[in-house]
C-alpha positions in Angstrom: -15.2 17.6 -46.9 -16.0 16.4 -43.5 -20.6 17.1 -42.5 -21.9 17.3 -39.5 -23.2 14.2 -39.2 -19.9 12.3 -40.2 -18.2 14.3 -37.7 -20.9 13.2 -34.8 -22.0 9.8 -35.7 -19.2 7.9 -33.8 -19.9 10.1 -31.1 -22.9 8.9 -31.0 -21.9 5.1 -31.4 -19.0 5.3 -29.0 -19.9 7.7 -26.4 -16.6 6.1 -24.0 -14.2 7.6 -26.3 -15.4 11.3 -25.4 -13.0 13.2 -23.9 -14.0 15.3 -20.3 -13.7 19.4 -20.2 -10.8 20.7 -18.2 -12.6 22.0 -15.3 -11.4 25.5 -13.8 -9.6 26.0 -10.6 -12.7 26.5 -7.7 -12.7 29.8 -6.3 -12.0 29.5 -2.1 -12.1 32.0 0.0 -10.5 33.8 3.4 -11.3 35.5 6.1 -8.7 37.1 9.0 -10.1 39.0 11.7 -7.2 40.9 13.2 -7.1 44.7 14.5 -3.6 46.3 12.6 -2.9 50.0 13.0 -1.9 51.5 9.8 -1.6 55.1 11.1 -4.9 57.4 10.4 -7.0 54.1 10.5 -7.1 50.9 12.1 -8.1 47.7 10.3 -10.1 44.8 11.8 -10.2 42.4 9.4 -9.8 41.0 6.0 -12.2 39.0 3.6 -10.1 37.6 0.5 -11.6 35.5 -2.8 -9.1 33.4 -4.6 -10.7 33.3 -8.0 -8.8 31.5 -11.2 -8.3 34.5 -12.4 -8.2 37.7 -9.9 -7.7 38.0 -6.2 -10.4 40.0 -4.3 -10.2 41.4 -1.1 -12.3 43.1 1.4 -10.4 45.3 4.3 -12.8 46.3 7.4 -11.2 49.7 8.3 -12.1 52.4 10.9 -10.5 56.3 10.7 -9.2 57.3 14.0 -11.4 59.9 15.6 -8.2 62.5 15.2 -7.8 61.7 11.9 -11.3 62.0 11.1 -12.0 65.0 12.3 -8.9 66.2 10.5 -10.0 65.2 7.3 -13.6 66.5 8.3 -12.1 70.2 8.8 -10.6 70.3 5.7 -13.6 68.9 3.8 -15.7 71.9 5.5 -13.0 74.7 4.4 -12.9 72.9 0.6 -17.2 73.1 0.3 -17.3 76.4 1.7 -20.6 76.5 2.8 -22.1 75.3 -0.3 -22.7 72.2 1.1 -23.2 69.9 4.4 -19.6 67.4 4.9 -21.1 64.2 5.7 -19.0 62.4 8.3 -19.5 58.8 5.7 -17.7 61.1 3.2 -14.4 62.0 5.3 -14.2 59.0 6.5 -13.8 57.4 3.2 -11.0 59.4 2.1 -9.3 58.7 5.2 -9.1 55.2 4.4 -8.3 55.7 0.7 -5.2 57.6 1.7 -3.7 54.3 2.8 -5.4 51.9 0.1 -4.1 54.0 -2.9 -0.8 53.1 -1.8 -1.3 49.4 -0.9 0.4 46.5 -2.5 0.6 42.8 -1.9 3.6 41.5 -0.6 5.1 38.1 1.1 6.5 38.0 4.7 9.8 39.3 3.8 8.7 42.6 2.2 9.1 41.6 -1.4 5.8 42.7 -3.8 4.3 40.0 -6.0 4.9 41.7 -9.0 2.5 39.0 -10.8 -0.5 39.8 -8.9 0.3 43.6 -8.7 1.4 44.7 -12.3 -1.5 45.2 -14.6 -4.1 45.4 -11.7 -6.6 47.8 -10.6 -5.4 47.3 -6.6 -7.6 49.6 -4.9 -11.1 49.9 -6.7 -13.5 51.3 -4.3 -13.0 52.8 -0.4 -15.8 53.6 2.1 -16.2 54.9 5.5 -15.9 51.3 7.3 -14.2 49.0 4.0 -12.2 49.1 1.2 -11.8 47.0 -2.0 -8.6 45.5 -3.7 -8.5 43.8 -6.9 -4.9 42.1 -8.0 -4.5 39.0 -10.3 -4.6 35.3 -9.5 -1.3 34.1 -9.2 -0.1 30.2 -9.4 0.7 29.7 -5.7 0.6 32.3 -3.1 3.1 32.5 -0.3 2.5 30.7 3.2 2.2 34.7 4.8 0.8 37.1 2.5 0.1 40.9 3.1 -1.0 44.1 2.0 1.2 46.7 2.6 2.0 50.5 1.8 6.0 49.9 2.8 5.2 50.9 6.7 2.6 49.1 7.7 0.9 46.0 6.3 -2.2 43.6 6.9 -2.0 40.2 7.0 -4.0 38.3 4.2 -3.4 35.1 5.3 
């Protein structure tokens, strides 16, 4: 039966021989200011974490002021007077309707089915961002995009 003590006590006496921790994979991070039209919204720019474990990113996007207003008529005719449609609000779903759709993909078209099965992809959308959450893969292709099969933004 092995103690505690036995266990530590060349530790102690031969602290060399200690072996180091793995450490994990640093996070790094990337940001791409480009304007991309992607239909009812234009994006401006990207912000992207490579962590060791997920891959975060942070789309800028605008509504176009048709689209918009669009989205702000119908918002009026579904609260039906019970309540004010805040411009924030429409705009939001706006965007969404292109993030709920999005994928990543390389510069040929073909999705990364390791970072995209099993992911949340969109998690959040607001009136001037929206939020992506895929998994880390190993390596990630030279061009990378996010794409809804027409139009994409570049990642990096």
């Amino acid at each position: 039966m092995f103690t505690f003590g036995g266990i530590s006590m060349p530790k102690l006496f031969n602290p060399k021989q200690e072996t180091q921790r793995p450490q994990p994979p640093r996070a790094r991070t990337h940001h791409r200011r480009e304007e991309t039209d992607l239909g009812e919204s234009i994006a401006t720019g990207v912000h992207a974490i490579f962590g060791a474990v997920r891959l975060y990113l942070c789309v800028a996007m605008e509504p176009k002021a048709d689209a918009l207003a669009a989205q702000q008529e119908e918002d009026r005719r579904h609260a039906a007077g019970l309540f004010n449609v805040d411009a924030m609000w429409s705009a939001a779903a706006v965007n969404a309707r292109w993030a709920r759709r999005a994928v990543l993909c390389d510069e040929s078209g073909r999705i990364l089915e390791g970072a995209v099965c099993g992911a949340r992809g969109m998690t959040d959308a607001g009136a001037k961002e929206v939020f992506f959450e895929f998994n880390a893969l190993e390596t990630y292709p030279d061009a990378l995009y996010l794409t809804d099969g027409h139009t994409r933004v570049r990642i990096q």
